[in-house]
N, C-alpha and C positions, 0 to 999 in steps of 0.2 A: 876844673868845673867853674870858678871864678873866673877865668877870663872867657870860656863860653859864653856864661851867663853878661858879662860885657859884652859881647860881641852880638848880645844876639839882641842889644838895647839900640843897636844902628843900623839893623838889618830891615831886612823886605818883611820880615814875620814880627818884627815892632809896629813896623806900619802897619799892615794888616789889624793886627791887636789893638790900634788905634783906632783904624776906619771901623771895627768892628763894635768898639766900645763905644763908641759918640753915637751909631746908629741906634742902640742896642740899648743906650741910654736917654737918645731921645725918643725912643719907642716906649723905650720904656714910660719915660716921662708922659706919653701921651695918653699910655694906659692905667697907667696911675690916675690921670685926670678922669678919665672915664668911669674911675670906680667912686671919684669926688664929684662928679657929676649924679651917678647914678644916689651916694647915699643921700646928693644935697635937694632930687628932682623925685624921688621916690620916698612911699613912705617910709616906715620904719621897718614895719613887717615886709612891708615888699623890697627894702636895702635887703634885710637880713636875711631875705628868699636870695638875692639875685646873690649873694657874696656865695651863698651854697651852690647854687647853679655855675657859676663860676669857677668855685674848687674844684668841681664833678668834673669841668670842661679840663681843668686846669689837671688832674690827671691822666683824662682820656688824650690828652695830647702830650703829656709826657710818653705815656704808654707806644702810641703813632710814631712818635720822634724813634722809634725804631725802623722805618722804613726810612729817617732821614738819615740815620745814625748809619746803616748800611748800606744805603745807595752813597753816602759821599767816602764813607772807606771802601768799596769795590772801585767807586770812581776815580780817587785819590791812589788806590792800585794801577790803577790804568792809565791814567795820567803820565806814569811816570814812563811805558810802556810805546814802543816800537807803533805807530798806523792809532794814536791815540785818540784823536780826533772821530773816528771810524768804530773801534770799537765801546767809546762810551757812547756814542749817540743810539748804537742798537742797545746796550745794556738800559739806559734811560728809557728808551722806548717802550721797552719792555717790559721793563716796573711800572711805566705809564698804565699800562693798558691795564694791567694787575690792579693799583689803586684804585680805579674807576671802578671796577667790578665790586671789589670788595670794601669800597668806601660806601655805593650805594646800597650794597644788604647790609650791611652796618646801621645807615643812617634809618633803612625800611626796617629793623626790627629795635630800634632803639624808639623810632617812632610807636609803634606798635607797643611797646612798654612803657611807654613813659606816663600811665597813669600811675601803676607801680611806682617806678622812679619818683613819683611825686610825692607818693605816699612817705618812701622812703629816706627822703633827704630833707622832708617838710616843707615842700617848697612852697606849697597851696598855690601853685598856679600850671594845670598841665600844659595849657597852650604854652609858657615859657620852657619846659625841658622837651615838649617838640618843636620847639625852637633850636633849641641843642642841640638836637639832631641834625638837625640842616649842616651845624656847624664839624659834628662824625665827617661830613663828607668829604669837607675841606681837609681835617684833619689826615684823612689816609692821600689826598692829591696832591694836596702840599707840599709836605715833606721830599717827594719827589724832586719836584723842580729846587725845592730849599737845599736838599740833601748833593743836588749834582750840581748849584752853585758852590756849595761849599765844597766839595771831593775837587774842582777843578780851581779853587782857589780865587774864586769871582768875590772877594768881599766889599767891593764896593759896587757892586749888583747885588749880593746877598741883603746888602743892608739898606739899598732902597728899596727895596722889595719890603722889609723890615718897617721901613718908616712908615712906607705909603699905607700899609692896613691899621698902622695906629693911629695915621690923622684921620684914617678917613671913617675906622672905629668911634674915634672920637666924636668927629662932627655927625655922624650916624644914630649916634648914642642920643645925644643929647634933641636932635631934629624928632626921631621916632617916639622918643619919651614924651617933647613937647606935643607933637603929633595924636596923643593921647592913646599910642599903644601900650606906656606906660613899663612894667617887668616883662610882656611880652617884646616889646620894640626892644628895649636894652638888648637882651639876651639876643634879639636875629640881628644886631648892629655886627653882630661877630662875623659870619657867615656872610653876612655879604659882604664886607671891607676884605674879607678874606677871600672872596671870589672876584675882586676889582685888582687886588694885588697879586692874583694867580696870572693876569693878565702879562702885565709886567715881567713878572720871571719866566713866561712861557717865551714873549720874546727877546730877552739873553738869551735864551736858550737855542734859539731860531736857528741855529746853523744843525743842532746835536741834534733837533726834531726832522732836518731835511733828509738824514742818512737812511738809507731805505733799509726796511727792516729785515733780518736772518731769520732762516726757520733752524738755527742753533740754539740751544736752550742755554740761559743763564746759570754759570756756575754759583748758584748762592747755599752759604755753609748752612743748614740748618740750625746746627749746633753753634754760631756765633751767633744769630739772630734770635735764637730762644734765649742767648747770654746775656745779647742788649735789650730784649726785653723784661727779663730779670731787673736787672740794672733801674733800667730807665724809670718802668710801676714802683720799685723797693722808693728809688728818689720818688717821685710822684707821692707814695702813701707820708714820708717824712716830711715833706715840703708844708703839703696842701689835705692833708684830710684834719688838722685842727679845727679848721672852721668848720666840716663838713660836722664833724661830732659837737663840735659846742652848740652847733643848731639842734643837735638831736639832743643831747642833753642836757642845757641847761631851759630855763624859763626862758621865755622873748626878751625880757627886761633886761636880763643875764646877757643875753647873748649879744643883743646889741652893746651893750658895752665894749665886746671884740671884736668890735666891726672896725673901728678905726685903728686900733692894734694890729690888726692882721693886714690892712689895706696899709698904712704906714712901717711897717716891718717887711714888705717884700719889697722895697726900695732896693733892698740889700742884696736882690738878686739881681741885680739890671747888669752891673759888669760883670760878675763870673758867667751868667748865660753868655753874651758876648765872646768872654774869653776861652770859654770851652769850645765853644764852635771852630775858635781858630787852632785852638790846641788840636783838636780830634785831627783831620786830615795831616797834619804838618809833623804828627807825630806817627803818624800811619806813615808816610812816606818814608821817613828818616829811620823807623826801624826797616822796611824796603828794601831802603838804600844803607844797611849795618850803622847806622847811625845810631849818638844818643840823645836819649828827646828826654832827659830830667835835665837837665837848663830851662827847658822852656817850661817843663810842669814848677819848679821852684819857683819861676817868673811869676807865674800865672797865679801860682797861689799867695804870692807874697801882692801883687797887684787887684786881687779880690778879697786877701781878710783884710788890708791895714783902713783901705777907706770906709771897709762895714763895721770896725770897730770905731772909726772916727765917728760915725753917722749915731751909731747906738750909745756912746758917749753923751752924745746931745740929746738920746731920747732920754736918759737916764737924768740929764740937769736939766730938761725943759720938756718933760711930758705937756702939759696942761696949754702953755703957752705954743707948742709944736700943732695940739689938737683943735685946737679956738683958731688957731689962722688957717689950718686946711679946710676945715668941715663949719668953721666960721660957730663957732658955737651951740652947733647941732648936738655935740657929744661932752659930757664932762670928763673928768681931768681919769684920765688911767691908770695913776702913778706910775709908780715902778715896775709896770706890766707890761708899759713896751717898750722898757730897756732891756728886758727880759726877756721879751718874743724877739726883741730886734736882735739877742745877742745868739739865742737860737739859730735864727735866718743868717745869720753870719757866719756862724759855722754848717750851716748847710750851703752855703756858698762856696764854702772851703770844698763838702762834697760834692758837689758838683764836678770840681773840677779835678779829684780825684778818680771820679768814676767816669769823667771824658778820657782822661789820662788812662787807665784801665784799658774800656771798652777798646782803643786804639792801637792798644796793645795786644789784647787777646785775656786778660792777666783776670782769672775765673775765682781763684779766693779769695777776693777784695770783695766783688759782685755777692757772690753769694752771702759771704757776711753781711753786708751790705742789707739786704732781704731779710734776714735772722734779725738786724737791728730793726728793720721797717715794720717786722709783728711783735716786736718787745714793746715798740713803742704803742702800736694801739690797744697792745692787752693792758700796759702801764694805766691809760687815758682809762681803760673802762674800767679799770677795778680799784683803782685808789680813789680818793677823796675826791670828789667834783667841785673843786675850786677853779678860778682861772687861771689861780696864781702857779696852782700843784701842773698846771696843765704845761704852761709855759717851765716849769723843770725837768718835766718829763722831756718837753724838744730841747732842751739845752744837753740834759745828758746824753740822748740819742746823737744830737751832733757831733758833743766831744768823742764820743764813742764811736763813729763813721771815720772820724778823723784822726784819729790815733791808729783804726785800722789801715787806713792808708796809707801813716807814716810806717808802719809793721813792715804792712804787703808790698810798698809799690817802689821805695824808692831805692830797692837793690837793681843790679843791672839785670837779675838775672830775667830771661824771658820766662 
């Protein structure tokens, strides 16, 4: 196992993990700015609206990421496969045409609801969560083009693809705000940076689009695709509905206080996103190909908790000093709240890339658990004490507890 796990620090699948994490982290980087744009150009009530509208988005795209999660494991099947080139381009196609269908009644009945929605997340602005919608649509077309760079091992197209909607998120953000669209322009900055960068991945893709289509029908599992969606929503509700509930729960006063908490704690996810994307195909092949792919899950895991523990280190010795230079003295000092949320986010970092590792495998008792932890935690939030502090223990033990389940379920050989 040790000398796998060497071998696989000078291989094609370290660089990879490389090109994946600098993208992955300057995207990241850019969309972190956009949320310090948005708290420093917005007001209060309208930060603390968009950070909800955001989490809302921010599951509805975890959720999605199952059309990415399954086109790059059928693709990354095939990949490996005799006339390869031939039959991923019709399987792509094919889920092409499927997204569009179902991304646009998506987006038409989310529009359609999103006074509701407004009601319900407190957003007080409908035109911004019809705005969100716009953003549904990307979400199911995306993943598409995202999901068949990744299954054919493009990550240095995956991740310009990656860069380009966070810069251009970024400078979108900030233009429409100053434009005086104000929480509406933030929120449609998504949506369209996300339909400039669909640009871009459609041509990498440009050869798989030219293959002319079969009237053969796509082999896809039901039952794997209802498992990564399982999967994907359980991550999604542990990740990102804290803020969705501290908005509903607490006072505005209250809440804004975990506005910088929660936008400075997901720093923590920028390389496990990353490293799971490279994980998921590479480990799909290698079982394939009777291979074993725990070297790479060890790698992965040990390359995403040590620098989120380093990071949460720092929020625990310099909250205050951390807060006053990002948000420039917008917000005061959180103490030991975002060492807290940050050490949470760390260990959900860990799961992420537990539950990539999983999904790639097929491996259904982790997932499901997984799901049993993600309604513990929000019955936890709603029935205990409504602190911030109780809130931020609830996600730390939810983490530890995702993560032990993974050391249980996953790191035997057996399939």
């Amino acid at each position: 196992m040790i000398l796998r796990i060497r071998s696989l620090l000078t291989s094609a699948d370290a660089r990879d993990g490389v090109v994946m994490t600098a993208a992955t982290v300057l995207a990241g980087g850019f969309d972190y700015l956009v949320l310090v744009v948005a708290g420093l150009l917005l007001s209060d009530p309208a930060a603390i609206a968009f950070l909800a509208v955001m989490n809302l988005l921010k599951i509805a795209e975890q959720v999605t990421w199952v059309i990415r999660n399954v086109v790059a494991y059928y693709t990354a099947e095939l990949a490996v496969q005799a006339d390869a080139p031939r039959q991923i381009g019709q399987f792509v196609r094919r889920r092409w045409r499927w997204a569009w269908r179902w991304g646009l009644l998506v987006a038409l009945l989310f529009g359609l609801a999103a006074p509701l929605t407004n009601r319900l997340i407190n957003a007080n602005s409908t035109g911004a969560v019809m705005a969100a919608g716009l953003a549904l649509l990307f979400f199911f077309v995306r993943p598409v083009t995202d999901g068949a760079l990744q299954g054919v091992q493009n990550f240095l197209g995956l991740g310009s693809v990656v860069v380009l909607q966070a810069v251009l998120r970024f400078g979108l953000t900030a233009v429409l705000i100053w434009a005086g669209l104000e929480l509406v322009g933030a929120v449609l900055a998504l949506p369209l940076a996300s339909g400039l960068a669909l640009l871009l991945a459609l041509w990498l893709l440009r050869d798989y689009f030219r293959v002319p289509a079969q009237s053969a029908k796509s082999k896809i599992s039901f039952s794997y695709s209802a498992l990564t969606f399982v999967g994907l929503l359980a991550f999604a509700v542990l990740v990102y509905s804290d803020a969705i509930l501290v908005n509903r729960l607490f006072p505005e006063a209250v809440a804004a206080q975990y506005t910088p908490v929660n936008v400075l704690a997901r720093i923590n996810l920028f390389v496990p996103v990353a490293l799971g994307m490279v994980l998921f195909p590479k480990a799909t092949q290698r079982q394939t190909l009777g291979q074993d792919a725990r070297p790479m899950l060890l790698l992965a895991l040990a390359a995403t908790l040590l620098p989120g523990l380093g990071l949460t280190a720092v929020y625990f010795l310099a909250p205050e000093w951390i807060v006053t230079l990002v948000f420039r003295g917008q917000y005061g000092n959180p103490g030991l709240l975002l060492g807290w949320v940050g050490l949470a986010t760390t260990l959900f970092a860990g799961v992420n890339i537990w539950l990539n590792y999983a999904l790639s495998l097929g491996r259904r008792p982790f997932v499901y658990l997984l799901a049993v932890i993600a309604v513990a935690q929000i019955c936890a939030v709603l029935l205990l004490d409504h602190t911030l502090m109780t809130i931020a223990f609830v996600l730390i033990g939810s983490g530890l507890a995702a993560n032990l389940a993974g050391a249980a379920l996953l790191l035997s050989n057996k399939n």
